[in-house]
C-alpha positions in Angstrom: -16.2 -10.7 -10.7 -13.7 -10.8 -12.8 -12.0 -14.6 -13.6 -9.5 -13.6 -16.3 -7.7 -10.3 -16.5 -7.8 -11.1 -20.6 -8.3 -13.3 -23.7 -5.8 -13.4 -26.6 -7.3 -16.3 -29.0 -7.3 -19.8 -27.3 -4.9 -18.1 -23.7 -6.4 -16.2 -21.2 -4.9 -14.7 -17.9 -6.6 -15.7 -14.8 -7.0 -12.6 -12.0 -6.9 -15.7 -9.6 -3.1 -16.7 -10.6 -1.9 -12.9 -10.7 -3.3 -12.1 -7.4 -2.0 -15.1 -6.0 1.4 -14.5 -7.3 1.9 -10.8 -6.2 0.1 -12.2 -2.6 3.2 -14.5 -2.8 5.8 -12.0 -3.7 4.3 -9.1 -1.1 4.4 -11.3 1.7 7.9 -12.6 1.0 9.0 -9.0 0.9 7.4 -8.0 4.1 9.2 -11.1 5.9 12.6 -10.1 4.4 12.0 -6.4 5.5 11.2 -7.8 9.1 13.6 -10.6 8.7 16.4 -8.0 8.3 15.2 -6.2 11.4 15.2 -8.8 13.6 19.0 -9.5 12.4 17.9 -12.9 11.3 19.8 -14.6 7.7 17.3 -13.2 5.5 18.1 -15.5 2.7 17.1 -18.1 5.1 14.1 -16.9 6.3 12.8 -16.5 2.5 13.7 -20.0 1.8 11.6 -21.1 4.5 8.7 -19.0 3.0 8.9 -20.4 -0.3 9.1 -24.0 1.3 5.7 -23.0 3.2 4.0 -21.7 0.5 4.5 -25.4 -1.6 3.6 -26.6 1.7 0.4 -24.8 1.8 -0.3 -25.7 -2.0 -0.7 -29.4 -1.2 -2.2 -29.0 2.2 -5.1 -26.9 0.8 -5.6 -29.2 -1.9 -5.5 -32.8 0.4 -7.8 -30.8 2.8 -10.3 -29.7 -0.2 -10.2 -33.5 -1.5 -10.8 -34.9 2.2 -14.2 -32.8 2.6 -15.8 -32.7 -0.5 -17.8 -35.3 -1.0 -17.9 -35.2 -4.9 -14.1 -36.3 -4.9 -15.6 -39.6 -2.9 -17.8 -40.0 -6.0 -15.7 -39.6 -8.9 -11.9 -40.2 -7.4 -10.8 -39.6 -10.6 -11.8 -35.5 -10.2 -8.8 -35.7 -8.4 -5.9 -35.4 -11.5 -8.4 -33.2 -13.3 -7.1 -29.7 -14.3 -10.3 -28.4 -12.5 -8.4 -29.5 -9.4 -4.8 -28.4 -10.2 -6.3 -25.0 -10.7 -8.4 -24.6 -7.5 -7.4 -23.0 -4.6 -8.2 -25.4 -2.1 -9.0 -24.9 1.7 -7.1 -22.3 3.5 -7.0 -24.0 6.9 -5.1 -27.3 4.8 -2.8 -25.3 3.5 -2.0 -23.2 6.9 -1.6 -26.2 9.1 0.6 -28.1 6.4 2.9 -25.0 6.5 3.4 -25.0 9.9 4.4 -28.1 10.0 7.0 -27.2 7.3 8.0 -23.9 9.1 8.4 -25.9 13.1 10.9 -28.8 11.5 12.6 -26.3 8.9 13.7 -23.8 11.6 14.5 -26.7 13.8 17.1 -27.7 11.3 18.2 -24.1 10.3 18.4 -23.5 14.2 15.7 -20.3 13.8 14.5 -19.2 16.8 10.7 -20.4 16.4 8.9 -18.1 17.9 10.8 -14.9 16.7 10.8 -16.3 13.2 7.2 -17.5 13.5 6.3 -13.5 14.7 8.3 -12.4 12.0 5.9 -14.4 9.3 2.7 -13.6 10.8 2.3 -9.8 9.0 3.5 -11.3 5.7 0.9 -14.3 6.0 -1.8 -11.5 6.4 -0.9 -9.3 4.3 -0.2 -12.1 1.9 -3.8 -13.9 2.8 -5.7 -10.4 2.2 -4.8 -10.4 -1.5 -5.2 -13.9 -2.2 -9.2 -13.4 -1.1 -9.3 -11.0 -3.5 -8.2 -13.3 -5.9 -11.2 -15.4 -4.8 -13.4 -12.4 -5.0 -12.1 -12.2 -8.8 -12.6 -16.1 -9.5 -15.8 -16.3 -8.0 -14.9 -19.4 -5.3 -15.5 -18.9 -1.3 -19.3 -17.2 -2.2 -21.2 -16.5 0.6 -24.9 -16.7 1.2 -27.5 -15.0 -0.4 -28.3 -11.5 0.7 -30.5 -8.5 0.1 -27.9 -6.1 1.6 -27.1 -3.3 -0.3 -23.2 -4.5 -0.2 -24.2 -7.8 -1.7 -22.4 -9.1 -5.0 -24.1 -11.2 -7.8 -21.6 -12.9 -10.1 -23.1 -13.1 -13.8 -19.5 -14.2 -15.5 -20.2 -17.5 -17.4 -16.4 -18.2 -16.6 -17.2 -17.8 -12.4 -19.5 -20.7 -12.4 -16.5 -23.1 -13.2 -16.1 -22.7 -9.3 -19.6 -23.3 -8.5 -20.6 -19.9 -7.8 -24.4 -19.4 -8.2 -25.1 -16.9 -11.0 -27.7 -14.2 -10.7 -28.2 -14.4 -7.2 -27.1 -11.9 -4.4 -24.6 -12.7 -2.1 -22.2 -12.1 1.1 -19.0 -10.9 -0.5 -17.1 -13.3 2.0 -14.4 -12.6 0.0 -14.2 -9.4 0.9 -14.8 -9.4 4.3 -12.0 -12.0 5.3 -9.7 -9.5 2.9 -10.7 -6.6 4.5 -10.1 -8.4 7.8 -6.6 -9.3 7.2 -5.5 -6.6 5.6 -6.2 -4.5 9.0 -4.9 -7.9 11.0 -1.6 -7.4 8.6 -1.3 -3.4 9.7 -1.8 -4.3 13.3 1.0 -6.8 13.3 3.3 -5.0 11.8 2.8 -2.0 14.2 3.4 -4.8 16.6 6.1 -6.6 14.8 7.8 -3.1 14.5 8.0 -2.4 18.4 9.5 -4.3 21.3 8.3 -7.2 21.9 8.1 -10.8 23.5 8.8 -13.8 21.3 5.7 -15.3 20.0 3.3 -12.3 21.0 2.9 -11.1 17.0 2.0 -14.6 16.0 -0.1 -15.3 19.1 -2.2 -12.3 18.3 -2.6 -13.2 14.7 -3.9 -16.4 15.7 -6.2 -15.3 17.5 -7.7 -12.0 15.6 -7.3 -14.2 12.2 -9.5 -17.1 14.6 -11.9 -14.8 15.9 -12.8 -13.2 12.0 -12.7 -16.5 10.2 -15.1 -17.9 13.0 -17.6 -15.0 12.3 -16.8 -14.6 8.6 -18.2 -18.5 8.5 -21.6 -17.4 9.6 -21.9 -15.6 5.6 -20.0 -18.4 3.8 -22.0 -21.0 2.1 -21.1 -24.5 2.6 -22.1 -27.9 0.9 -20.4 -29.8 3.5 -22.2 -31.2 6.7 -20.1 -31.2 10.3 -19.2 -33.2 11.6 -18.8 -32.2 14.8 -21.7 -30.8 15.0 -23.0 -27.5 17.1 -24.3 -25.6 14.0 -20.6 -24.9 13.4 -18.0 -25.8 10.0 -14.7 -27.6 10.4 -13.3 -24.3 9.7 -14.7 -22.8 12.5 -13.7 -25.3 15.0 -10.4 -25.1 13.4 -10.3 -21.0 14.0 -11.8 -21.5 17.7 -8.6 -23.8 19.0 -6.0 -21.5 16.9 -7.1 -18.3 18.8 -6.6 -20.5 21.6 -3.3 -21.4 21.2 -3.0 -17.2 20.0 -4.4 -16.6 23.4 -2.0 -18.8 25.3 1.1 -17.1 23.5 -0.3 -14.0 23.6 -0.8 -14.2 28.0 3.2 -15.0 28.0 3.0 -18.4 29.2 5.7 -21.0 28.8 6.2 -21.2 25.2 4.9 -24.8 24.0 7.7 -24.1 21.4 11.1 -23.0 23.2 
């Protein structure tokens, strides 16, 4: 709704890159503030969240590239700026940083799951404000709707994402940031308590699983599955994460020791 926070000349701020940034910094504060509780180096800890987040830059960008059929087209869409400056895929970027976060703690001897529980409220909390950056940009519309919530984007500067001007829509944006931003209260209540190793980021797999999964239904989506069952990649992707949340969550043997 709104793509840049201001114009001076020929520079303008985009809303997407502030939001972004304080989602960065908020989350990395919240994991120092729990890092610190859980008597864990908190210097390390941070370096791992800043080695994630670079992580989860490139992984939501090869992801984004893999299913969009117009990179297949026009390869060279790939070094435009157009491409640099989108957001990517969240799911890309989330399973890239995981991989990051399982073979930096392994190396900085973190305990996995404890740090793991200790990231899950910042990646929430962190998550929620980045979809209102994509609320502000325009990307990650949803479908069109005659609710009386619905949002119709009419910013020239919005349909650089592809975002259909002039037409109501599912704020989907709004929903999955409303969704995290109670997933990211939750888990901190939880995170804040006693409680067994990997049970914080077990349950954050599996309420972030279960809203994605029905946030999906709204979304709009160019893409066909492939895996067919009238469901998105994403949604697959969601179903086995709160699967894995589940089987943290029940306390059985930890697939990560």
């Amino acid at each position: 709704m709104l793509p840049k926070l201001f114009t001076i000349g020929s520079f303008s701020l985009p809303t997407y890159g502030v939001l972004v940034a304080i989602a960065f910094l908020a989350a990395l504060w919240l994991i120092g503030r729990l890092a610190k509780r859980e008597h864990l180096d908190r210097d390390t800890v941070i370096n791992l969240g800043v080695y994630c987040a670079l992580a989860g830059i490139i992984g939501a960008k090869v992801l984004m590239i893999a299913l969009d059929p117009s990179y297949r087209a026009h390869p060279s869409q790939i070094f435009s700026l157009a491409t640099l400056q989108s957001a990517g895929i969240f799911y890309g970027g989330f399973i890239a940083a995981l991989f990051m976060a399982y073979f930096y703690m392994r190396r900085m001897k973190l305990p996995v799951l404890r740090t793991a529980d200790i990231f899950a409220p910042g990646v929430a909390l962190g998550h929620a404000i980045g979809r209102l950056g994509c609320f502000a940009a325009g990307c990650c519309w949803g479908r069109p709707s005659h609710l009386p919530w619905a949002v119709t984007f009419t910013s020239p500067d919005a349909q650089s994402v592809g975002v259909p001007l002039g037409i109501s829509l599912h704020p989907t944006q709004l929903y999955e940031s409303f969704a995290e931003f109670l997933i990211a209260g939750i888990l901190y209540w939880l995170a804040s308590r006693p409680h067994k190793s990997g049970s914080v980021i077990g349950l954050y797999l599996v309420l972030y699983g279960i809203a994605r999964l029905i946030v999906e239904f709204f979304r709009a989506h160019d893409e066909s599955n492939p895996l067919g069952l009238n469901l998105s990649l994403e949604q697959w992707i969601s179903l086995v994460l709160a699967l894995l949340g589940i089987y943290l969550v029940l306390g059985r043997k930890p697939l990560l020791a």
